[in-house]
DSSP file (Angstrom, degrees, kcal/mol; ACC not computed):
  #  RESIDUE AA STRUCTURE BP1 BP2  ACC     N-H-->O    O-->H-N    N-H-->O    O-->H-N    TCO  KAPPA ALPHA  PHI   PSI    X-CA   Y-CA   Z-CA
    1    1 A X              0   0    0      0, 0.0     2,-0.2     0, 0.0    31,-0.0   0.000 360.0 360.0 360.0 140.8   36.9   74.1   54.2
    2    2 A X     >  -     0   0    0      1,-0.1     4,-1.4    30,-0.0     5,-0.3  -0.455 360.0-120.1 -72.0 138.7   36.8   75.5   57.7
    3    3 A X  H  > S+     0   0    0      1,-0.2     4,-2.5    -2,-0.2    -1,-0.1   0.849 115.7  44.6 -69.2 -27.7   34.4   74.3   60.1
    4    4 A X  H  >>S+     0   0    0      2,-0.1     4,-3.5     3,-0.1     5,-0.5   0.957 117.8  48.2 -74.2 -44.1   32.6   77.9   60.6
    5    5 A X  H  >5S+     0   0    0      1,-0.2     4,-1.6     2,-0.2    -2,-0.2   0.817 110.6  49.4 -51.5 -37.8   32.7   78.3   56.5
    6    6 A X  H  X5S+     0   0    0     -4,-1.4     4,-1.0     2,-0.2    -1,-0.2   0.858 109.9  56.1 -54.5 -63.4   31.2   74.5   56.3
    7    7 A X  H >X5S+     0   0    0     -4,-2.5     4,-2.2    -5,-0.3     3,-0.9   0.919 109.1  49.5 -53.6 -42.4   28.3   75.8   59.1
    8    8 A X  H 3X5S+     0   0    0     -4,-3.5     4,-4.0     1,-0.3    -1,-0.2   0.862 111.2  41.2 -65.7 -40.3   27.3   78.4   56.9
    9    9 A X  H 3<<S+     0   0    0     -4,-1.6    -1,-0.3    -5,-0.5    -2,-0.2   0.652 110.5  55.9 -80.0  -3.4   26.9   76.8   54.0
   10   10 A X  H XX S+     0   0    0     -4,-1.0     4,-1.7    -3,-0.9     3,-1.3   0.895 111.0  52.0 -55.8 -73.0   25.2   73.9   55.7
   11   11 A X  H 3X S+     0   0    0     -4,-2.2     4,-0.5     1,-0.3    -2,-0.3   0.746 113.9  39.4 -66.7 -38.0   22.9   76.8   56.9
   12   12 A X  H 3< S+     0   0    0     -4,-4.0     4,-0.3     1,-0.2    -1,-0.3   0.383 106.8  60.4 -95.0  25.0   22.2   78.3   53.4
   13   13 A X  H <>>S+     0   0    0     -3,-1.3     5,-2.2    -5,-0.2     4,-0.7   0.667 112.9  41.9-106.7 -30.9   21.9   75.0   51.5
   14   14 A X  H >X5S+     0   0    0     -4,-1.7     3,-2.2     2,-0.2     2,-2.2   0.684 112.7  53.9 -82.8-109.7   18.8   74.4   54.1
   15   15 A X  H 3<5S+     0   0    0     -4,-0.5    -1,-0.2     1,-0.3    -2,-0.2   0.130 113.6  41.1 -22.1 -33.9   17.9   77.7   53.5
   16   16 A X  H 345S-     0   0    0     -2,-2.2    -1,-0.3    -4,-0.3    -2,-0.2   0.269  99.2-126.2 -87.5 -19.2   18.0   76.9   49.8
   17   17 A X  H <<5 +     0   0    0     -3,-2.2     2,-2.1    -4,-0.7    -3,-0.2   0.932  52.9 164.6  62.2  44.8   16.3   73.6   49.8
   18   18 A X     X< +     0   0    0     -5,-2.2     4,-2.4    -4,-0.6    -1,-0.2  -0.660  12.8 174.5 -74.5  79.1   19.6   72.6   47.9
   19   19 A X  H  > S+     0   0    0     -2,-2.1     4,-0.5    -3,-0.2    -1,-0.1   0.845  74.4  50.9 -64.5 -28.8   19.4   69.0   48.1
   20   20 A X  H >> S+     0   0    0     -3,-0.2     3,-1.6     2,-0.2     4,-1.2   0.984 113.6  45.2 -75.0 -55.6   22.4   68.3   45.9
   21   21 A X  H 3> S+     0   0    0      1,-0.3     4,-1.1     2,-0.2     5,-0.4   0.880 112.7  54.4 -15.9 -71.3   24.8   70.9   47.9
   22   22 A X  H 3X S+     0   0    0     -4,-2.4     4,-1.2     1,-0.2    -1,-0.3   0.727 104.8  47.0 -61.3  -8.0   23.6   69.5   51.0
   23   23 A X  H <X S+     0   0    0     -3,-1.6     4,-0.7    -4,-0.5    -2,-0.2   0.783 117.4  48.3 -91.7 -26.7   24.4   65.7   50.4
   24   24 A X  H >X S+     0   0    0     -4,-1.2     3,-2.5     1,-0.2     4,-0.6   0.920 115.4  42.6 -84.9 -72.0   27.9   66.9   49.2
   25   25 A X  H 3X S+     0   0    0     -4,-1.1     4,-1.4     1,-0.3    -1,-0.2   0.541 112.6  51.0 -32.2 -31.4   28.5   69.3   52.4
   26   26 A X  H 3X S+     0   0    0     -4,-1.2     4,-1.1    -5,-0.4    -1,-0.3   0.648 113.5  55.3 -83.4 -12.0   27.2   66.7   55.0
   27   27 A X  H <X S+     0   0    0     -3,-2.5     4,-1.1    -4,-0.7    -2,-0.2   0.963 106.6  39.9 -19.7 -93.7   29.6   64.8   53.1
   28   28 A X  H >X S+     0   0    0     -4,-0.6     3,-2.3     1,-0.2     4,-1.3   0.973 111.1  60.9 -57.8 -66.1   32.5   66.8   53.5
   29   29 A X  H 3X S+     0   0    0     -4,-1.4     4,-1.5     1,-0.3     5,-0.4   0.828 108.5  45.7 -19.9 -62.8   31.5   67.4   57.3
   30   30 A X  H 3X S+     0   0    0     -4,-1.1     4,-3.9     1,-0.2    -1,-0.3   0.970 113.1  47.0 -59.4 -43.2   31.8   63.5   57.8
   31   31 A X  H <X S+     0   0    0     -3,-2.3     4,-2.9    -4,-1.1    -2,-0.3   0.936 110.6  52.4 -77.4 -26.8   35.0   63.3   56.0
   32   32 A X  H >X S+     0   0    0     -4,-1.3     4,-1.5     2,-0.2     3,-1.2   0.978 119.1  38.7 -61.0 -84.2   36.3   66.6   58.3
   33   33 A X  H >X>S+     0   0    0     -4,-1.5     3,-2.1     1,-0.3     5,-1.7   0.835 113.1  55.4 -46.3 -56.5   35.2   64.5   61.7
   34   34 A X  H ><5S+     0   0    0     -4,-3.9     3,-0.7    -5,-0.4    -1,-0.3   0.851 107.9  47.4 -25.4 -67.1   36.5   61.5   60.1
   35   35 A X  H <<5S+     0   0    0     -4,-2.9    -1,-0.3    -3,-1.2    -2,-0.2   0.664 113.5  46.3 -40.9 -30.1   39.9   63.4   59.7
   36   36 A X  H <<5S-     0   0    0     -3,-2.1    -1,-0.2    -4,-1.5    -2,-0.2   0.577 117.3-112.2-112.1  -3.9   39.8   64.7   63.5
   37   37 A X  T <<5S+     0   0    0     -4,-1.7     2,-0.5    -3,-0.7    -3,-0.2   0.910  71.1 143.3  75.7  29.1   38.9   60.8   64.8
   38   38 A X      < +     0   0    0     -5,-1.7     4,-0.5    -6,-0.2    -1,-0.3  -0.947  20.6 171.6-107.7 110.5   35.4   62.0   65.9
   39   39 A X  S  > S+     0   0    0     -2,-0.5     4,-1.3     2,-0.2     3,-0.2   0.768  76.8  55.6 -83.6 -31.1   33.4   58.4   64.7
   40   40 A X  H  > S+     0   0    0      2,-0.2     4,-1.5     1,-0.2    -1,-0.1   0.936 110.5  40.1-118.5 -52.2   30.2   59.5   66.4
   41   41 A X  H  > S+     0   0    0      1,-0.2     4,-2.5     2,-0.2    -1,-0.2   0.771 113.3  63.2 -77.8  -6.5   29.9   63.0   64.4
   42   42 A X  H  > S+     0   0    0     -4,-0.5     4,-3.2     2,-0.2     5,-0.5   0.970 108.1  37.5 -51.5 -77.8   31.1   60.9   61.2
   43   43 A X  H  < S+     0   0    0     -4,-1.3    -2,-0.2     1,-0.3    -1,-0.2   0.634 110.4  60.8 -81.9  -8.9   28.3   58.9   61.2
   44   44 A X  H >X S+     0   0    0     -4,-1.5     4,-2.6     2,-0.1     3,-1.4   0.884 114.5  37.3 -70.2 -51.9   26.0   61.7   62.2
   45   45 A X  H 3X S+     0   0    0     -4,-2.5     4,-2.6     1,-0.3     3,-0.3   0.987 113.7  54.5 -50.9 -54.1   26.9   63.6   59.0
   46   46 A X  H 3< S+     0   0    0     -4,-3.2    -1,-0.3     1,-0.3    -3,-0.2   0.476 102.2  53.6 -82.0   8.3   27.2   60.8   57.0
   47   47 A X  H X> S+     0   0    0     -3,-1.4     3,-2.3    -5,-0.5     4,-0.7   0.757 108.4  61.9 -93.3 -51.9   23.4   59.6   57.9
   48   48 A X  H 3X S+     0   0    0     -4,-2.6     4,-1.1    -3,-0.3     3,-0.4   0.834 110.4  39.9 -46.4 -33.5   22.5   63.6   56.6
   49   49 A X  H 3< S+     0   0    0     -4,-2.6    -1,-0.3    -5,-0.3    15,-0.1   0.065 107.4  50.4-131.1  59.1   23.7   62.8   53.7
   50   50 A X  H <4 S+     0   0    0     -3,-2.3    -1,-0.2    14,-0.1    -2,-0.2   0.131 115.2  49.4-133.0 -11.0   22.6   59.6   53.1
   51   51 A X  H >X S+     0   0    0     -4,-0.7     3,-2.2    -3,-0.4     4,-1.5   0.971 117.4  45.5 -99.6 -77.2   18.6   61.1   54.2
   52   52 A X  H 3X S+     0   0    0     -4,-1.1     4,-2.1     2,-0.3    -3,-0.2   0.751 113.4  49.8 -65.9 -68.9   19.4   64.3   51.5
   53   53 A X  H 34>S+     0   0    0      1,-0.2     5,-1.4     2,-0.2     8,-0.4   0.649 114.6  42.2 -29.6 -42.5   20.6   61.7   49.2
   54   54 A X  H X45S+     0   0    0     -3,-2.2     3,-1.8     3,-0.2    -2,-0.3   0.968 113.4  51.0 -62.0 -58.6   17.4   59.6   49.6
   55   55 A X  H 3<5S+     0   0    0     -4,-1.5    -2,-0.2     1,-0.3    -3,-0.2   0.927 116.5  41.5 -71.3 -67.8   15.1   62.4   49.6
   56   56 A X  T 3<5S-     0   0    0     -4,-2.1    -1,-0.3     1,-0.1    -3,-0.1   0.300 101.0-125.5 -39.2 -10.2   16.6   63.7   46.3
   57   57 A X  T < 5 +     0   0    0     -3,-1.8     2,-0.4     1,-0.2    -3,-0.2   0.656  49.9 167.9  68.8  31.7   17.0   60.7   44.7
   58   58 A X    > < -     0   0    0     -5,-1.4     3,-1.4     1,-0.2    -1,-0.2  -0.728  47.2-125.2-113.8 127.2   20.7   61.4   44.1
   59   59 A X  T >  S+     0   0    0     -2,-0.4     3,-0.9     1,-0.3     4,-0.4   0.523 102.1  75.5 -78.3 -23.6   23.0   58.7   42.9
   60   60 A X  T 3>>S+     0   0    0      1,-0.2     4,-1.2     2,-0.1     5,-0.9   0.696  81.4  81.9 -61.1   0.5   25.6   59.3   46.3
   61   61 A X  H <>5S+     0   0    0     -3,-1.4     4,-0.7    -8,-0.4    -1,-0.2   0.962  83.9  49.4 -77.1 -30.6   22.9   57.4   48.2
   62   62 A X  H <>5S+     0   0    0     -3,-0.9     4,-1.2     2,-0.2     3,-0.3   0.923 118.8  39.4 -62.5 -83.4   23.9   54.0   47.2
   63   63 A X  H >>5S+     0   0    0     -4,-0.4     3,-9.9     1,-0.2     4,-0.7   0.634 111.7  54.4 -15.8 -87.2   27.9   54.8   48.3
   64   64 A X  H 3X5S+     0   0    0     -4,-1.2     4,-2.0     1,-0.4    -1,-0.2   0.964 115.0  46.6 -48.1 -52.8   27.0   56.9   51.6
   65   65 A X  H 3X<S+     0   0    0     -5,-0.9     4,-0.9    -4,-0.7    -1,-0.4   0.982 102.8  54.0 -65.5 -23.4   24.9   53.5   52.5
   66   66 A X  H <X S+     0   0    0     -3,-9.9     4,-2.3    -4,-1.2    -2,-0.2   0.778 115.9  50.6 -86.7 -14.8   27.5   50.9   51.7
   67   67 A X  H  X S+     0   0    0     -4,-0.7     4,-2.4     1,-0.2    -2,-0.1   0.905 110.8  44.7 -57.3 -50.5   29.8   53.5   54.6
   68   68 A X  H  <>S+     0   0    0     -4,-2.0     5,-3.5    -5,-0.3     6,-1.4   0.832 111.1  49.1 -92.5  -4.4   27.6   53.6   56.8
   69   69 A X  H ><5S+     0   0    0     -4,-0.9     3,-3.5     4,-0.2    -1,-0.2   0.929 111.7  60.1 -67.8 -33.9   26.7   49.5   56.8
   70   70 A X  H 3<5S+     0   0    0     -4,-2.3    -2,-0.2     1,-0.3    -3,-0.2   0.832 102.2  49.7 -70.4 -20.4   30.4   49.2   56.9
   71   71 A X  T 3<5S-     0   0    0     -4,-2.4    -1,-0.3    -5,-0.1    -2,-0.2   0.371 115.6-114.9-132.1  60.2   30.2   50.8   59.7
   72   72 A X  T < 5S+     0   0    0     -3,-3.5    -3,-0.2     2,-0.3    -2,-0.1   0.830  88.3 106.7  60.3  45.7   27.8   49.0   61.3
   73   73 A X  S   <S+     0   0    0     -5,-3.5    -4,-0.2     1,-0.4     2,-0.2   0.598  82.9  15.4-133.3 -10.5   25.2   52.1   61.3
   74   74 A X  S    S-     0   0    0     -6,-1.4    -1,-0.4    -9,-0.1     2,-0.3  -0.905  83.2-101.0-140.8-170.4   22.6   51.1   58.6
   75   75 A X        -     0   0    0     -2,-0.2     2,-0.4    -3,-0.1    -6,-0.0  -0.828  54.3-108.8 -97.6 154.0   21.4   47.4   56.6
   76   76 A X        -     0   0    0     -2,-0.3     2,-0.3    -7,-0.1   -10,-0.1  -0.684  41.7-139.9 -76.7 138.8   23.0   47.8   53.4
   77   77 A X        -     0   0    0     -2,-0.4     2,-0.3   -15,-0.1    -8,-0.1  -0.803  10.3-119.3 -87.0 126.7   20.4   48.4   50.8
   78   78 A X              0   0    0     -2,-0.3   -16,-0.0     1,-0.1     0, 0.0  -0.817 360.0 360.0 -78.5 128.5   19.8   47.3   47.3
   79   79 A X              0   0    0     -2,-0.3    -1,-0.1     0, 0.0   -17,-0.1   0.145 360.0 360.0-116.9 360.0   19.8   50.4   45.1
């Protein structure tokens, strides 16, 4: 997905109060930074959709937490 195509849908999944859509799209967005060897916007995305995941109660939250303890950005959590 293209990084403008990515913004848009970002922007209508908040428009949409799509919580499931947004945990997978801040997702993808981490794995896209991941890909380009930006760690700081990684682990911004991947904190959005680990929050989206919380808020929604939506089963990626346990993964997206064991990422970002591993990489030293949250305490790992028992789910």
């Amino acid at each position: 997905m293209q990084r403008d195509e990515l913004d848009q849908a970002l922007l209508a999944a908040h428009a949409d109060h799509d919580i499931a859509e947004l945990v997978r799209l801040y997702t993808v967005a981490a794995e896209t930074a991941e890909a380009d060897d930006d760690v700081e916007a990684a682990n911004f995305f991947l904190t959005h959709a680990f929050v989206f995941a919380l808020e929604g109660g939506a089963p990626e939250a346990a993964p997206l937490n064991q990422r970002l303890a591993a990489r030293g950005c949250a305490k790992l959590l028992e789910f």
